[in-house]
C-alpha positions in Angstrom: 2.9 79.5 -51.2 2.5 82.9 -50.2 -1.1 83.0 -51.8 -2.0 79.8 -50.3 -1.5 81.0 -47.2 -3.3 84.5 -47.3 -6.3 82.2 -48.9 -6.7 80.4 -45.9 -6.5 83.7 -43.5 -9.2 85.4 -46.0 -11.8 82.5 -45.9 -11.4 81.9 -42.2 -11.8 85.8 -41.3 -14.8 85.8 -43.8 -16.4 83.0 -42.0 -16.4 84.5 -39.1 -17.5 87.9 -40.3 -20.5 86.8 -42.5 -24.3 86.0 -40.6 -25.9 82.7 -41.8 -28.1 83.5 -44.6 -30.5 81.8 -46.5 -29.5 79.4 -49.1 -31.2 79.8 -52.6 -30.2 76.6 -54.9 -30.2 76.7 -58.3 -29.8 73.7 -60.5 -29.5 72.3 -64.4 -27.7 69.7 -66.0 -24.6 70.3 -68.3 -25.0 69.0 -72.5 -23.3 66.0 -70.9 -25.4 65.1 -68.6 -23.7 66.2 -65.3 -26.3 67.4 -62.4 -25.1 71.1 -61.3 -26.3 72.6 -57.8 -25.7 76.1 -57.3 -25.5 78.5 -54.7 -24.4 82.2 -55.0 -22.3 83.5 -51.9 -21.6 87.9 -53.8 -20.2 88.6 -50.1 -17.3 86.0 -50.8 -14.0 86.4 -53.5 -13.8 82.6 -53.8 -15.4 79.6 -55.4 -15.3 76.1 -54.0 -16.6 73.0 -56.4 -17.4 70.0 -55.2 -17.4 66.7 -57.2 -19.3 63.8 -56.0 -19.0 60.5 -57.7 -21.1 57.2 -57.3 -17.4 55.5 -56.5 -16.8 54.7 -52.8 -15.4 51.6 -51.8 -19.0 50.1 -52.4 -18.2 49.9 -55.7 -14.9 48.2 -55.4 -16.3 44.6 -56.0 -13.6 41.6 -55.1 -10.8 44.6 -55.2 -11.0 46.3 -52.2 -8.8 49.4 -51.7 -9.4 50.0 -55.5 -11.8 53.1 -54.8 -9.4 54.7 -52.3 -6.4 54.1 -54.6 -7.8 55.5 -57.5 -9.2 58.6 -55.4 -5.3 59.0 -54.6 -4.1 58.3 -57.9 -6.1 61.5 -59.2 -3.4 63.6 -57.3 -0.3 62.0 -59.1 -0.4 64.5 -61.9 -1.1 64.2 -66.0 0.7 62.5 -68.6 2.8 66.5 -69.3 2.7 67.3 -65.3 3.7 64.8 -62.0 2.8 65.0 -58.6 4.6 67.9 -57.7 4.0 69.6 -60.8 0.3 69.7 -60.1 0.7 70.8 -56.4 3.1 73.8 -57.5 0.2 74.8 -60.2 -2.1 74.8 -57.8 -0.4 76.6 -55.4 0.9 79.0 -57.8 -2.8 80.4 -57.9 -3.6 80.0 -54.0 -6.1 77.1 -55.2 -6.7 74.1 -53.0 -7.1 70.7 -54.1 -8.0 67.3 -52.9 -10.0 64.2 -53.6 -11.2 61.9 -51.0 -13.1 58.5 -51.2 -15.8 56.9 -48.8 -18.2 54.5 -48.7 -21.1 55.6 -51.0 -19.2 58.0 -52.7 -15.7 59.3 -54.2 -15.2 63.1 -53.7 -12.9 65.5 -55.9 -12.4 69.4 -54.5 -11.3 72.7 -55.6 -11.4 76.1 -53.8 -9.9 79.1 -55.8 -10.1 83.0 -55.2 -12.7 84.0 -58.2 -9.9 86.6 -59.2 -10.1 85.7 -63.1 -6.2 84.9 -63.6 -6.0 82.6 -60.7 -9.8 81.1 -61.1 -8.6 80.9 -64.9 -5.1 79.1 -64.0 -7.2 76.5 -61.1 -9.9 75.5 -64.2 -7.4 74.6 -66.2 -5.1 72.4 -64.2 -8.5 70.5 -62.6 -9.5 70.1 -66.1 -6.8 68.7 -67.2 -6.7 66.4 -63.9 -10.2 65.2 -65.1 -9.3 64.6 -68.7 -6.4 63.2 -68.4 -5.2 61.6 -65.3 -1.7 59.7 -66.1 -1.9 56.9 -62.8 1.9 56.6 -63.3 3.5 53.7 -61.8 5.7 54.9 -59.6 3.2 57.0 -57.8 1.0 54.1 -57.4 3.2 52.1 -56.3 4.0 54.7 -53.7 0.4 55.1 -53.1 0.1 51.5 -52.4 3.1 51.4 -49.7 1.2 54.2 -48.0 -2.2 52.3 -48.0 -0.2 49.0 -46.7 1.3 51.6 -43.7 -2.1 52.3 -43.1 -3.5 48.9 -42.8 -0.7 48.5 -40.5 -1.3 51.2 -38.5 -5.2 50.2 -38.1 -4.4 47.0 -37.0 -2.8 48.1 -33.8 -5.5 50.4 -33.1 -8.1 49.0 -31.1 -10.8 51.6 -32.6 -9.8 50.8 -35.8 -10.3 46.8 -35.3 -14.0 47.5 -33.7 -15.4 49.4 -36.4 -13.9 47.5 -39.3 -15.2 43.7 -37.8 -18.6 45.8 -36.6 -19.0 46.6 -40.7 -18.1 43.6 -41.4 -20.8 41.5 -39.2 -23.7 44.0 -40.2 -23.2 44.2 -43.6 -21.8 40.3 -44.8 -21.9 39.8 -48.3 -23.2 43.5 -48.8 -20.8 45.9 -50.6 -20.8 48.1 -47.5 -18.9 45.4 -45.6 -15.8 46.5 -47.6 -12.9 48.0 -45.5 -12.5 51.6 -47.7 -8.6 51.2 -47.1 -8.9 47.8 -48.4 -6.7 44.5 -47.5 -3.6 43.5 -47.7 -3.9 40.5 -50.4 -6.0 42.9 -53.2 -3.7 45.6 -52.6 -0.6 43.9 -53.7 -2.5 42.7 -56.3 -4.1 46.2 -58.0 -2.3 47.7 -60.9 -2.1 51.2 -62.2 -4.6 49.8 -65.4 -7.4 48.6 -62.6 -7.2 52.4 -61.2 -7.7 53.7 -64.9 -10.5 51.3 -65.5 -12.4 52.7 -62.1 -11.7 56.0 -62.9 -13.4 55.9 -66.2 -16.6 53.5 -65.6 -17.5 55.9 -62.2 -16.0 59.3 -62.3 -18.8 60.1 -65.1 -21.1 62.6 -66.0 -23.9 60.3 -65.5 -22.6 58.7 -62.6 -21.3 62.2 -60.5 -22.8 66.0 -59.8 -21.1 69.1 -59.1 -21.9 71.8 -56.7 -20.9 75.2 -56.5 -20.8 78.2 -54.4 -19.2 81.6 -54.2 -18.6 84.6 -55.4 -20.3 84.3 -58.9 -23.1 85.0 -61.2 -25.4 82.2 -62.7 -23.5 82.5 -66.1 -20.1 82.3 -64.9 -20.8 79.3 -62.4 -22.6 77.4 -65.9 -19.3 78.3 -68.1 -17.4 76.6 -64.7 -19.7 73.7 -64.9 -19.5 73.4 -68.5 -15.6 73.3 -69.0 -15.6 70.4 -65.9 -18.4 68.6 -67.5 -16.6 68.6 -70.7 -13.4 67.0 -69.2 -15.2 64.3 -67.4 -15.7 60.9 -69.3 -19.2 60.5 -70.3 -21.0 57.1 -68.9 -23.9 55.8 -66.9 -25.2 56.1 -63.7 -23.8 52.8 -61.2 -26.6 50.2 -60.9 -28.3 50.9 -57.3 -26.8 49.0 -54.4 -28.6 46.0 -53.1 -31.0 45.7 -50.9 -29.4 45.8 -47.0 -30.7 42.5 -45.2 -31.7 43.5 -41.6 -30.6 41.7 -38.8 -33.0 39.5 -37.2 -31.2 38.5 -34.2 -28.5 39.6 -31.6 -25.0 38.9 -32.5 -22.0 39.5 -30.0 -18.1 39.0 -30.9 -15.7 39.6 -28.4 -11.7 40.2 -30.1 -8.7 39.9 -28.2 -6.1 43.2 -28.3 -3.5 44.2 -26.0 -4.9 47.0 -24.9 -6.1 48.7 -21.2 -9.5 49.9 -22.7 -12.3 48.0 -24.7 -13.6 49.4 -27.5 -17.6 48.5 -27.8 -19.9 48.9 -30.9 -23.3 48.4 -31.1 -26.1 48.8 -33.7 -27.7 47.5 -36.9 -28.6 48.9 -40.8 -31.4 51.2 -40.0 -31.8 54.2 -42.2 -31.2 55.5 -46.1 -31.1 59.0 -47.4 -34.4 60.6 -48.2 -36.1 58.2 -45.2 -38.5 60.3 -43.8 -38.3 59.2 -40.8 -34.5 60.8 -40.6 -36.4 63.7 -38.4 -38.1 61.4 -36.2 -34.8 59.4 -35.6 -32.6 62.2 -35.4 -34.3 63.5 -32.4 -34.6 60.2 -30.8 -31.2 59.4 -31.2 -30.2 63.2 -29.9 -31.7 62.2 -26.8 -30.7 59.0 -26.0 -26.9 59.4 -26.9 -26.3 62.0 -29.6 -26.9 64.8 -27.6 -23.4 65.4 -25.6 -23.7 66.0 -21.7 -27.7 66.4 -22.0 -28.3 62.5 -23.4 -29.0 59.9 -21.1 -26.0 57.3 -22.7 -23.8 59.8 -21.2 -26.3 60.6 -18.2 -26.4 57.3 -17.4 -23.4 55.0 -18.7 -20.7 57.6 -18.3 -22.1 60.1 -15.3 -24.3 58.1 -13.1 -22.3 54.5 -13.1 -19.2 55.4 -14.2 -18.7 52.9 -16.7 -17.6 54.6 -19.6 -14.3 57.4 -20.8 -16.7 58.2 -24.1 -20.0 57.0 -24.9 -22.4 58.1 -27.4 -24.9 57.1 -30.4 -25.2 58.3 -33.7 -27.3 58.0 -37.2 -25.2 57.3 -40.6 -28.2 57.5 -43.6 -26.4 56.2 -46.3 -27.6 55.4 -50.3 -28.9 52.4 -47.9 -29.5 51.6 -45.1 -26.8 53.2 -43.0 -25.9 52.4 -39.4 -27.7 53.4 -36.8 -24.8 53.3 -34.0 -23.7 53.3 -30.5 -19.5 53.7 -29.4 -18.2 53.1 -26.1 -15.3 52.9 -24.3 -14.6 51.5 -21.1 -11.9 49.1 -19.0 -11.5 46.0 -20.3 -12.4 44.6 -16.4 -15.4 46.4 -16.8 -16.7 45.8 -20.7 -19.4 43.4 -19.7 -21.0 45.4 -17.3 -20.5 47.9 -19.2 -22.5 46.1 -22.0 -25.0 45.0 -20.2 -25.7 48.7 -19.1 -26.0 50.0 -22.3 -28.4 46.9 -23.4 -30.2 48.0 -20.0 -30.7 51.2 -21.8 -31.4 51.0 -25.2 -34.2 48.2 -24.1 -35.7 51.3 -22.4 -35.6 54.0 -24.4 -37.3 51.3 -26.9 -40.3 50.6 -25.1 -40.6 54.0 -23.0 -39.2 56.4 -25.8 -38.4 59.6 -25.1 -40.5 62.1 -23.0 -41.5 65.8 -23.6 -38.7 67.3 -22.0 -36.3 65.5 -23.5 -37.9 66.0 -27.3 -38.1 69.9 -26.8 -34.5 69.9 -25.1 -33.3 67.4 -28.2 -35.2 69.6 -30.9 -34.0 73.3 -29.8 -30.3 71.8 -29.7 -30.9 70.6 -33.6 -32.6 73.7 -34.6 -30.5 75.9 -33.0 -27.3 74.3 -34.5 -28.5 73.8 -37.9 -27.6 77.0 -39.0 -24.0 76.4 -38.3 -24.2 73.6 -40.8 -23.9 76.4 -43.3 -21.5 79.2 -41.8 -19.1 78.8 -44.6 -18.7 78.5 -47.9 -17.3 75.0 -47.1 -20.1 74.1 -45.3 -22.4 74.9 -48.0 -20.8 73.0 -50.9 -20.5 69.9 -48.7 -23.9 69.9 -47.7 -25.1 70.6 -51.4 -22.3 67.8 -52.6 -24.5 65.8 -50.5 -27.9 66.5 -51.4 -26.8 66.4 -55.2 -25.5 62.9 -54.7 -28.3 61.6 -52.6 -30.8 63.0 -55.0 -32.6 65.2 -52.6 -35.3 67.1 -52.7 -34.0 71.4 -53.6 -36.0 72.4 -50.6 -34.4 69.7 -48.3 -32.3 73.2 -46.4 -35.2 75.5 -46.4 -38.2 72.8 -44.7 -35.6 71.0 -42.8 -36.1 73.2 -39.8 -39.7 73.3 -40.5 -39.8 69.3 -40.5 -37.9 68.9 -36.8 -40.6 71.3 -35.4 -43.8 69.3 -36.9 -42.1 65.9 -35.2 -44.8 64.9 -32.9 -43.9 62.8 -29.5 -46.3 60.3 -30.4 -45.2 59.6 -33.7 -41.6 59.7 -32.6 -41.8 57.3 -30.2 -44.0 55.0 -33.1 -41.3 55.9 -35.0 -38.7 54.4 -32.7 -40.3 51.2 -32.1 -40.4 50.3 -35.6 -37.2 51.5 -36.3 -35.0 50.1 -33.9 -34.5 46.2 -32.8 -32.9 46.4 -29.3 -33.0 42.7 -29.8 -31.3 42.5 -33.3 -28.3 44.4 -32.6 -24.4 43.4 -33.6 -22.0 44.2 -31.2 -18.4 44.0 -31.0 -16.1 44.4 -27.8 -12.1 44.7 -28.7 -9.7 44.9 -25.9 -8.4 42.4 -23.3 -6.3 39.4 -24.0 -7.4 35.7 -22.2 
């Protein structure tokens, strides 16, 4: 425990010691097939790995929840060690470990101090993780009461209603309608064996990447990606996702909750990793509600009328077309004014756009914030866990500064207008009983 602890202390003091540098990627692929992105960090005694799996709840078919209880399952231990066995071995070493699952994609992390014992003693127990993962039955079930709680839980938060029924109404029959956490009826019915059959059709070498950074040479981070490569099952990529159908009209549902404020999505599929219009967008969007206290949704909705605790917009690029995305709250006596507001707005910043001011004030906040994207070695591993599983281009980090400054107003603005139905839009007000 005591090495956990003085882990944490040393990467947080090191974060704050070290300047943003740039970011030199290296890549290969393992004998198995497993994409490797690398980045060195020599000023930092500690490694963090990053596995990123084609496995998110997307991929969880008629059996939702499957994704997110197999990313927990991977935690319950080995067929020699249980759950607490593997958390004392990790610990035991200062290593941290943890698995996550999302949408698009399932996640598994380690961070160890490179010292060789204790990077030595983390390998081994993640290998053995990835070769061998026992999905015990009493863990799962316990995994499953949790997942239930959670369901519970979300169903008395009126957040939690919005954004799942929002998901649901953009997306239909699409595999991104699925709920990550699942429902109630498929999670009674998932078994220990339907986790094991998931685990080993997408937590592949052809299907995942790994990415890398700390303190290490080139050799010692491919010996690293070689022994994780090795322990992986070997398989295919997923198929791609289907197409996303765009909305072609508005659609509104209003949902009863007991609660004092209304919780208000709006928005619609709009952009996929790799778009090139992501700079255009993103500085649109900073603009018009992405921005904090300089956007107008907060100018305007929140500031000037008053209609609003929170409001603001945001861009989700996803493997396809992600929502583009606007979250409000507000009284429930006040929601439909409220909506009609925000309508008010994004009907104008359709057809006007943005102006000059606003696009240099939008573009030095982006610029001048990227580099904190990569302050840590944390930072860099996530954002390279992304590129790796969105298959983007190696200098995506070094011209992405390069590509906000040759945005053009003009173009923007085009941009924006294609991009973006202010007529098309699904939106979903929960709060208020009748």
């Amino acid at each position: 425990m005591m090495r956990a602890g003085w882990l944490t202390a040393l990467v947080w003091l090191l974060a704050l010691a070290l300047p943003a540098q740039a970011v030199e990627i290296e890549e290969w692929e393992t004998n198995e097939g497993l994409r490797v992105l690398f980045v060195a960090a020599p000023d930092l005694p500690m490694v963090d790995l990053r596995l990123t799996f084609d496995g998110g709840a997307s991929r969880d078919g008629d059996e939702n929840g499957l994704a997110s209880l197999t990313s927990s399952a991977l935690r319950h231990g080995t067929a020699e060690m249980d759950a607490d066995a593997l958390a004392e071995r990790f610990e035991s070493v200062g290593a941290q470990f943890s698995t996550d699952s999302l949408r698009d994609m399932a996640i598994v992390s380690l961070r160890s101090l490179t010292e060789p014992d204790w990077l030595d003693s983390a390998l081994d127990t993640l290998t053995d993780v990835l070769a061998a993962p026992a999905f015990p039955g009493s863990d799962f079930e316990r995994a499953r009461r949790q997942a239930l709680q959670g369901l519970q839980r979300e169903r008395q938060d009126p957040g939690s209603v919005a954004s799942r029924r929002f998901y649901e109404l953009m997306y239909g029959d699409h595999p991104y309608a699925n709920w990550p956490g699942g429902e109630r009826e498929t999670l009674e019915a998932l078994e220990p064996g339907d986790a094991r059959a998931f685990y080993e059709r997408f937590y592949t070498t052809g299907n995942g990447a790994l990415a890398i950074t700390g303190g290490l040479s080139r050799e010692e981070a491919e010996a690293i990606a070689a022994r994780i490569s090795a322990a992986l099952p070997q398989g295919p990529a997923a198929e791609p996702l289907p197409a996303v159908e765009l909305p072609e009209e508005p659609v509104e549902e209003r949902v009863d909750f007991p609660s004092e404020q209304a919780h208000i999505y709006m928005g619609a599929p709009t952009l996929r990793r790799g778009d090139e219009d992501h700079y255009a967008l993103t500085l649109a969007n900073h603009a018009f509600g992405g921005g904090g206290f300089i956007s107008r949704l907060f100018r305007e909705i929140r500031s000037t009328r008053g209609l609003a605790y929170s409001v603001s917009s945001r861009l989700q690029p996803m493997a396809v077309e992600g929502p583009f995305q606007i979250g409000m709250q507000t009284g429930v006596d006040q929601a439909g004014e409220a909506v009609t507001a925000l309508r008010e707005e994004l009907t104008r910043w359709h057809a006007d756009g943005i102006d000059a001011d606003e696009l240099d004030a939008s573009r030095e906040n982006v610029v001048n914030s990227f580099p904190l994207s990569l302050a840590s070695n944390s930072d860099i591993v996530g954002v390279l866990g992304m590129m790796a599983f969105y298959d983007l281009p190696l200098d995506y980090l070094d011209r992405y500064v390069e590509r906000m400054e040759a945005v053009e107003l003009d173009a923007l603005n085009a941009r924006l207008r294609e991009r973006i139905d202010p007529d098309a839009m699904v939106t979903v007000i929960v709060g208020g009983q009748e």
